[in-house]
Each structure stands twice: as C-alpha cells, then as structure tokens.
C-alpha positions as CSV (number, residue, x, y, z in Angstrom):
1,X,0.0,0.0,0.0
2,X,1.3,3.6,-0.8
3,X,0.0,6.4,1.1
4,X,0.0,10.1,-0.2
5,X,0.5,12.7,2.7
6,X,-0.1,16.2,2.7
7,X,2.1,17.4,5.1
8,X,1.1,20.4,7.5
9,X,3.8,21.1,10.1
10,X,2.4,20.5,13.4
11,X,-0.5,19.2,11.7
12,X,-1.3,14.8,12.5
13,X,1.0,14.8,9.4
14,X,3.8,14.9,11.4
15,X,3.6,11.9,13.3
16,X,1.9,10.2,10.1
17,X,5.3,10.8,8.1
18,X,7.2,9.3,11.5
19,X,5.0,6.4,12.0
20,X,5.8,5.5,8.0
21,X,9.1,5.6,8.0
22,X,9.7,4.2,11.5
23,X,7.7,1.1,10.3
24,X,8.6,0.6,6.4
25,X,5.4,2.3,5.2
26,X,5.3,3.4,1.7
27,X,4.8,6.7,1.4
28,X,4.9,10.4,-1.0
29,X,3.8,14.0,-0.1
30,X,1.6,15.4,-1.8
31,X,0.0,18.9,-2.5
32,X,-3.8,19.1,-2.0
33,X,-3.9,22.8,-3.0
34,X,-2.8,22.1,-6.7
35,X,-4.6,21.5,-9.3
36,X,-3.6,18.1,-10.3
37,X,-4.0,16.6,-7.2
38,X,-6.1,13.7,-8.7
39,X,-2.7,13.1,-11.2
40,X,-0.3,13.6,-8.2
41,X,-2.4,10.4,-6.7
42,X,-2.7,8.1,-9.3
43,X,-0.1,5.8,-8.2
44,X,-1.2,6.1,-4.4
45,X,-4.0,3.9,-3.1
46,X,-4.7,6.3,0.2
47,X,-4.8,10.0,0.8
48,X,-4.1,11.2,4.2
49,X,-4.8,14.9,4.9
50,X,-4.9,16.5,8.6
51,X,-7.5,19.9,7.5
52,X,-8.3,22.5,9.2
53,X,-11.4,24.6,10.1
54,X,-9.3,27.9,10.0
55,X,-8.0,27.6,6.7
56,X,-10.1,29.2,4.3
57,X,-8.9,27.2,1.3
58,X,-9.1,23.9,2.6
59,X,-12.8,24.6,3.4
60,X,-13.3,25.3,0.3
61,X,-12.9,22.3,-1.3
62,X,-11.9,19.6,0.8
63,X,-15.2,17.2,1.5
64,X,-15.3,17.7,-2.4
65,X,-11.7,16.5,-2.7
66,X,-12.7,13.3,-0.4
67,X,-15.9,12.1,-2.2
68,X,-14.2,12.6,-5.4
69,X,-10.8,10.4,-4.4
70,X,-13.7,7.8,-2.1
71,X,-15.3,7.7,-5.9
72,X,-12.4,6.7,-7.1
73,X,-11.8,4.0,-4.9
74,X,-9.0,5.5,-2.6
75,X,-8.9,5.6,1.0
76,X,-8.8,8.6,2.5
77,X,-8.4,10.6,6.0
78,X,-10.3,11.6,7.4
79,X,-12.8,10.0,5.0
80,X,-17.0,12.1,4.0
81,X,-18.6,10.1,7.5
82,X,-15.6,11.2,9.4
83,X,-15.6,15.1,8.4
84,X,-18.8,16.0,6.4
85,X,-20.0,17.5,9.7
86,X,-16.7,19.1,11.0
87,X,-16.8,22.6,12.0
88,X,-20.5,22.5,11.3
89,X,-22.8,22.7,14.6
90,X,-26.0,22.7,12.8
91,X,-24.6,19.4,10.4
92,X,-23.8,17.8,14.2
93,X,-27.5,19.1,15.4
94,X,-29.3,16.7,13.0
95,X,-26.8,14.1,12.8
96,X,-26.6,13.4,16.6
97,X,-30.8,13.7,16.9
98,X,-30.7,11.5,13.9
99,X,-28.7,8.5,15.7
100,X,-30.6,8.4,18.8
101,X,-27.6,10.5,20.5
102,X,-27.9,12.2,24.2
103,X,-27.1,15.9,22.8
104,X,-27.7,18.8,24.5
105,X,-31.1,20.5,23.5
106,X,-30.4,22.6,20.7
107,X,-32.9,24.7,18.1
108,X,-32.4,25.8,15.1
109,X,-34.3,28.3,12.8
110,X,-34.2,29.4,9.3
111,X,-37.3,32.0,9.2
112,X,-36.4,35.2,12.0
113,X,-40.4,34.9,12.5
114,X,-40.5,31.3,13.9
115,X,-37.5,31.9,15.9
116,X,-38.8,35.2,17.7
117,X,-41.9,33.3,18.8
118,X,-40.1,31.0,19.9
119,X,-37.8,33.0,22.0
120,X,-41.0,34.6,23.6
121,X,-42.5,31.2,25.0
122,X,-39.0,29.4,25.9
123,X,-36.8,29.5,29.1
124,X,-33.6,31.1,29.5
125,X,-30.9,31.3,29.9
126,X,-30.0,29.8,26.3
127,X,-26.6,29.2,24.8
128,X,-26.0,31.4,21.5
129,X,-23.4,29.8,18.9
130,X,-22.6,29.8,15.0
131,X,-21.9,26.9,13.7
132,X,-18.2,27.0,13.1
133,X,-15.7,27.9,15.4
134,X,-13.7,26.2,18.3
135,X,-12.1,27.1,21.3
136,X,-15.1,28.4,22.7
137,X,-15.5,31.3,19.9
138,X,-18.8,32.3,18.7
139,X,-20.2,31.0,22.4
140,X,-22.1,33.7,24.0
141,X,-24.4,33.1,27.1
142,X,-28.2,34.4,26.6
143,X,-30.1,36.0,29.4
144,X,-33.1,36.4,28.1
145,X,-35.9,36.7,24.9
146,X,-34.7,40.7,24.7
147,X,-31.1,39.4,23.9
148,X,-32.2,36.5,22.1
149,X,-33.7,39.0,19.9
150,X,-31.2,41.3,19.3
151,X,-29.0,37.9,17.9
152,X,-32.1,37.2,15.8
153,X,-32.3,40.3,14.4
154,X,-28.4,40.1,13.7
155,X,-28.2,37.0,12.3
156,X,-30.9,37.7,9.7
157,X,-30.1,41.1,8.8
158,X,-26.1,42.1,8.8
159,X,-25.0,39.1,10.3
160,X,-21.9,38.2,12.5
161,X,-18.1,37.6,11.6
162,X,-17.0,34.1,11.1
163,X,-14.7,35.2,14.1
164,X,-16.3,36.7,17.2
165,X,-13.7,39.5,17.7
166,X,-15.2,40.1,21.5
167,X,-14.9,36.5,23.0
168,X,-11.3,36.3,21.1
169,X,-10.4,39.6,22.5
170,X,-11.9,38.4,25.8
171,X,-10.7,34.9,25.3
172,X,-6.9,36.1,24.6
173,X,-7.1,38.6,27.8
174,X,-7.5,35.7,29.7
175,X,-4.8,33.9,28.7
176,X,-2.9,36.9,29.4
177,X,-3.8,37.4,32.7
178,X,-3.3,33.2,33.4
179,X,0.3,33.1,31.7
180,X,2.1,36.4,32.2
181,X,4.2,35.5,29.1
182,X,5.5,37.8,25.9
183,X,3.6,35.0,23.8
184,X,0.5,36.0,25.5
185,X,0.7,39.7,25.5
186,X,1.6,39.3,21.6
187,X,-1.1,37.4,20.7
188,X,-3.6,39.9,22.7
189,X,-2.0,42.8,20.7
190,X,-2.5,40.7,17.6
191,X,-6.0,40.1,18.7
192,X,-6.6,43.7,19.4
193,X,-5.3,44.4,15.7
194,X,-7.7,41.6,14.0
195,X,-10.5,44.2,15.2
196,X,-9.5,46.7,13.1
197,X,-8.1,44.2,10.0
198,X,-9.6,41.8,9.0
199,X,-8.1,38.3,9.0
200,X,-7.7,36.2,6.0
201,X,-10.0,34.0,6.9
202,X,-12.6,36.3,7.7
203,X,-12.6,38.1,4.2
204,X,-12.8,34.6,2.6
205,X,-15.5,33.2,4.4
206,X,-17.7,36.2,4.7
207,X,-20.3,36.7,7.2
208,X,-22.7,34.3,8.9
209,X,-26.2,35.2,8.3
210,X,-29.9,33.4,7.7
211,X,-30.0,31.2,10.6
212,X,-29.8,31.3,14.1
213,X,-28.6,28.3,16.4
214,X,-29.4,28.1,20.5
215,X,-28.8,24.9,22.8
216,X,-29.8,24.9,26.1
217,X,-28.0,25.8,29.3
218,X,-27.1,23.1,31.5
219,X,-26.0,24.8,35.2
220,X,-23.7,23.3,37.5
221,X,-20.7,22.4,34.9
222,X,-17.6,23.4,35.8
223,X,-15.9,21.4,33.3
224,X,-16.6,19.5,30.4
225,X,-15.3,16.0,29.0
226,X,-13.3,15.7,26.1
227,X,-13.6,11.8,24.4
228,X,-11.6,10.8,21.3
229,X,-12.2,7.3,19.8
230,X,-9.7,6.2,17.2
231,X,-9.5,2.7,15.6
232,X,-11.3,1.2,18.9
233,X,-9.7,3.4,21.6
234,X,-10.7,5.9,23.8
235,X,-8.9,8.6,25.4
236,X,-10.2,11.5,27.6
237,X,-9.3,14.5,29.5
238,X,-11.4,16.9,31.4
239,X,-11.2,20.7,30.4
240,X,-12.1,22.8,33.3
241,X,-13.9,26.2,33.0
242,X,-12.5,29.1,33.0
243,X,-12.2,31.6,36.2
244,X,-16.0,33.4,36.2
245,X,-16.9,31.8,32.3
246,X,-19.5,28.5,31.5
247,X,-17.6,27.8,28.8
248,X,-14.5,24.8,28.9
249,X,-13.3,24.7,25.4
250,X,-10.1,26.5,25.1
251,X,-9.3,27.2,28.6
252,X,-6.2,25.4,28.4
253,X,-6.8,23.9,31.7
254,X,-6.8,19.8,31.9
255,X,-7.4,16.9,34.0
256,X,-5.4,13.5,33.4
257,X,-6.7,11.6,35.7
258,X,-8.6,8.4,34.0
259,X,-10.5,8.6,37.5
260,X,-12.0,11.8,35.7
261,X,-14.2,10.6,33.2
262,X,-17.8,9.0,33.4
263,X,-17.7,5.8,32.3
264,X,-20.6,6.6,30.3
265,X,-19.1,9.2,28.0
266,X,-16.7,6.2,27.0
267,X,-20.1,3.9,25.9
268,X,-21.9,6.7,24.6
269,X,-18.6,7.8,22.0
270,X,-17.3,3.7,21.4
271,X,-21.4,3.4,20.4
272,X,-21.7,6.4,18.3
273,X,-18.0,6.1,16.6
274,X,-19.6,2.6,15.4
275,X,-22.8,4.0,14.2
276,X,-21.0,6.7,12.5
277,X,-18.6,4.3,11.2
278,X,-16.6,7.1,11.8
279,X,-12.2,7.0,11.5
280,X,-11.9,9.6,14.3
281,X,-14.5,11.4,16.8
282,X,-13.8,13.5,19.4
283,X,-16.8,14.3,21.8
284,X,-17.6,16.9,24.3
285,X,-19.8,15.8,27.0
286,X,-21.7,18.0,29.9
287,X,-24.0,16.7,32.8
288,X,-28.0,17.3,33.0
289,X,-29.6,17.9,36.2
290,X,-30.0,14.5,36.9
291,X,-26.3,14.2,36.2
292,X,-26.9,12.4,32.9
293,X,-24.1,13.2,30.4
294,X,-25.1,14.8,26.7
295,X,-23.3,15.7,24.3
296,X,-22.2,19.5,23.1
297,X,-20.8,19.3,20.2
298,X,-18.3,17.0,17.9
299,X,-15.2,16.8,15.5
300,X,-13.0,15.0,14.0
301,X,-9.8,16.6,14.9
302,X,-8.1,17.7,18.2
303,X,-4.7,19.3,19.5
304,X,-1.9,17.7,21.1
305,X,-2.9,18.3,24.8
306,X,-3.7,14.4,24.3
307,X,0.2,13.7,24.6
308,X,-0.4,13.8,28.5
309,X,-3.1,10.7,28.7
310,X,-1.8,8.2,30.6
311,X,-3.3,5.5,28.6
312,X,-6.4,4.4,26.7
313,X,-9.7,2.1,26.8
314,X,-10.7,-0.8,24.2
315,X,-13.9,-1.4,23.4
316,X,-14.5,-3.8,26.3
317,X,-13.7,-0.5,28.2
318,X,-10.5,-2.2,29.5
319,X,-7.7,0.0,30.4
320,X,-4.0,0.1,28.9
321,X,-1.6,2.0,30.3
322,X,1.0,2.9,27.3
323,X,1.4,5.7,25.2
324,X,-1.8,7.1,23.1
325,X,-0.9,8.2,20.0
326,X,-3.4,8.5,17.8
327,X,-2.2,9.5,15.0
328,X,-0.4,6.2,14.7
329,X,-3.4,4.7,15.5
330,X,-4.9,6.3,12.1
331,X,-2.3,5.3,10.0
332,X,-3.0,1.5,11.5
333,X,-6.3,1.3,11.2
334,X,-5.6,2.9,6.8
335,X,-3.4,0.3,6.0
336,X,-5.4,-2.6,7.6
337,X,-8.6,-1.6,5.6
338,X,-6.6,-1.6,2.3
C-alpha cells in the first residue's frame, strides 16, 4: 500500500510521516492545493490529509476533494462520515438527533419569524453559537428573549463575523492574565489588531447570516469531557472552566486523571463512533440535572494536549496503560482496511 501525505507542520501529518518511516510504510507527499492533485495520486492507493477549520482554502474544497478520491476507490483521512459535519454545529445538530444521541437540546431556525416566537414562550438562559468555530469562539451566554432578539435580528439582517472578535479579544485577555508570558501579550496585541483588520480567513469566508442556532444551558458544569475514539480506543481528558466563564473549550486547563471521566461518556462515544462508522470522533460531553451526560458538540480533529493521557480504553472498556498516540493509530487502522 502507498499512502500520499499532505504534510502540515504540526498538523497529524507529522507523526503520520514518523510512523511510515519508523515502520517501512510506503509513502509520498503530496500537494492538495494544486490542481492536479487527482494526477499527483494516481499511483497512491490512500490520501491522508490533517485539515483545518481555520483555513479558508481547505474549506473550500476539501469534502469535495474526499468524495471525489472515495469515488475513485482510494482511502482517505479523514474520509466524508468522518468530516462531512466538521466545524459544522447545525450538520452535528441533526446528525446526533438522527442517531438516537444524548445531545444537549439545541434549536435551530431558518425564518427570523419562527424563531422570535419561539424565543418569547421558551426559558432562559440559552446558549447562543454559529456553527463553526472552536475554542469556545462564537459561544455567547443568553439571558433572556430581549437578547435572544437582538441575535435574531443580527443573524438575519447584517449578520456576524465568522470570528467573534469580542470572545477572542476576551478569550486572549485571559490567557494573558493566566500566563504572564511575551507569547500571551503578543497574541492579545494581535488580537486587538484583528478588530481593526480583518483576518484572511474572515474576508474569505464572509459573514454568517440566515439562521440562528441556540442549545440549552445546563448549570452546574464546571468542566466539560473531552472523548476521542480512534480505531477502537478511547482517550479522555477533562477541560475545566474558565475563572467566572460556562464555557471549557479552550481554557487550556486539563485533568489527566482516567478517575475523571464517566464511564458513560466512553459507551456513549465507542457506540456512536460505530454508528457513525466514523475513522476519528472526538466528543464533548456535559451533565443534565439529573447528572446524565449529553453531548455538546463533535469533531473529528483535536490538539496535542492528548500527549499527557496516561493510557487508553478498548472497546471492552478495559484500560492500557501505554502511550496514546493517535495518529499512529490512524495510519494503523488505513493500512489494515486496504
């Protein structure tokens, strides 16, 4: 089997490109930005390509890229049931009530009309997002209908940036205040610049408008649980809330511990990574007030704060104390399919 990479620095790619040579893998790079991609794989049986949400190029095009090459009869990662729905909260909304999944309660509404009245008969407070954006971004906390109107009226008239400059601004102050480091007061002066300048990404992808998308609030949470599955095992960390903030994601502050995580979130994410037949899910979880975990949001990517897990569980939930490495894991599980 020969696998075509496109290789990201500090992207999976990295450890992709190790794991092949370390183990005798046949292997090329590739570009997926040119235009003879399809030509530059037509001597390679699998395409292997760690995109991102934030690049404006790659969203673009890539799910087009993947069902064209899966046409083909390639093998791809992260194949259309592993990533049609990344970045996409809405996408995630009807998959997960689709698949019988605990999710969160979450509304969405194409007509400013319908969602009005239905701001004026439900409860708040409500959890406002768009449906991209990670890290927390695009999260903002919803007292009540008056605000939930205001967003209504936004998101079908002038609409919002694909980048919520105040929760990055607030986001990176934050971090600035928790690390006291030069890379922290850069990035908030960088952050304070985007407000003025657009980013790159924001000019490609435009504004976010004709919809509007609320999930409930679910009080008590303190911290939320991250689950990746990959090839049959299960990692997961707890991300803690923020000092005075609801919100986990992007916090930067983690739990280890397997002790930490439900043993629930593992049987909900090994059962709907097998549904999905999905190469790579990574789950949020929070707890109901009956301390019932549901499920925020999904993806099919995460960041390297998985390098600290102690170990991982199989599908008999069993636990294995050696190293978790995913991304070795992904190349595995290509190779053994082909």
């Amino acid at each position: 089997m020969k696998i075509a990479i496109h290789h990201t620095p500090g992207s999976f790619s990295d450890r992709w490109i190790a794991y092949c040579e370390s183990n005798g893998i046949d292997y090329t790079k590739v570009n997926c930005y040119h235009t003879d991609i399809i030509s530059q794989l037509a001597d390679c049986d699998a395409l292997m390509w760690h995109w991102h949400h934030a690049d404006p190029k790659a969203v673009l095009f890539a799910r087009q890229l993947i069902y064209s090459l899966e046409a083909m009869g390639k093998r791809v990662f992260p194949d259309a049931r592993t990533c049609w729905h990344f970045d996409d909260k809405v996408g995630q909304k009807y998959l997960l009530e689709a698949l019988g999944a605990p999710l969160v309660p979450s509304y969405v509404f194409y007509d400013p009309q319908e969602a009005r009245q239905w701001a004026a008969r439900t409860t708040f407070p409500k959890v406002f997002k768009l449906r991209g954006g990670a890290g927390s971004s695009n999260v903002i906390l919803v007292k009540n209908a008056r605000h939930a109107g205001r967003l209504i009226n936004r998101a079908f008239g002038r609409g919002f940036p694909a980048n919520s400059h105040a929760n990055r601004i607030q986001d990176l102050w934050w971090r600035l205040r928790r690390d006291k480091s030069l890379q922290a007061f850069k990035d908030f002066c960088g952050g304070l610049a985007r407000t003025i300048v657009p980013s790159r990404f924001e000019k490609m992808r435009g504004r976010e408008r004709g919809y509007v998308y609320f999930q409930d609030f679910l009080p008590g949470n303190t911290y939320d649980t991250r689950v990746n599955v990959v090839d049959g095992k299960a990692s997961a960390i707890r991300r803690y809330n923020r000092e005075g903030d609801f919100r986990a994601s992007g916090s930067g502050l983690f739990g280890y511990d397997k002790a930490l995580c439900d043993e629930r979130c593992l049987q909900i994410a090994f059962r709907l990574a097998e549904k999905m037949k999905t190469q790579s899910l990574a789950l949020d979880f929070i707890f109901n007030e009956k301390k019932e975990p549901l499920i925020v949001e999904m993806s099919y990517g995460f960041t390297k704060v998985l390098d600290n897990c102690p170990g991982y569980w199989d599908r008999q939930l069993q636990w294995h104390a050696s190293p978790y490495i995913p991304q070795y894991f992904m190349v595995e599980a290509l190779v053994a399919a082909g």
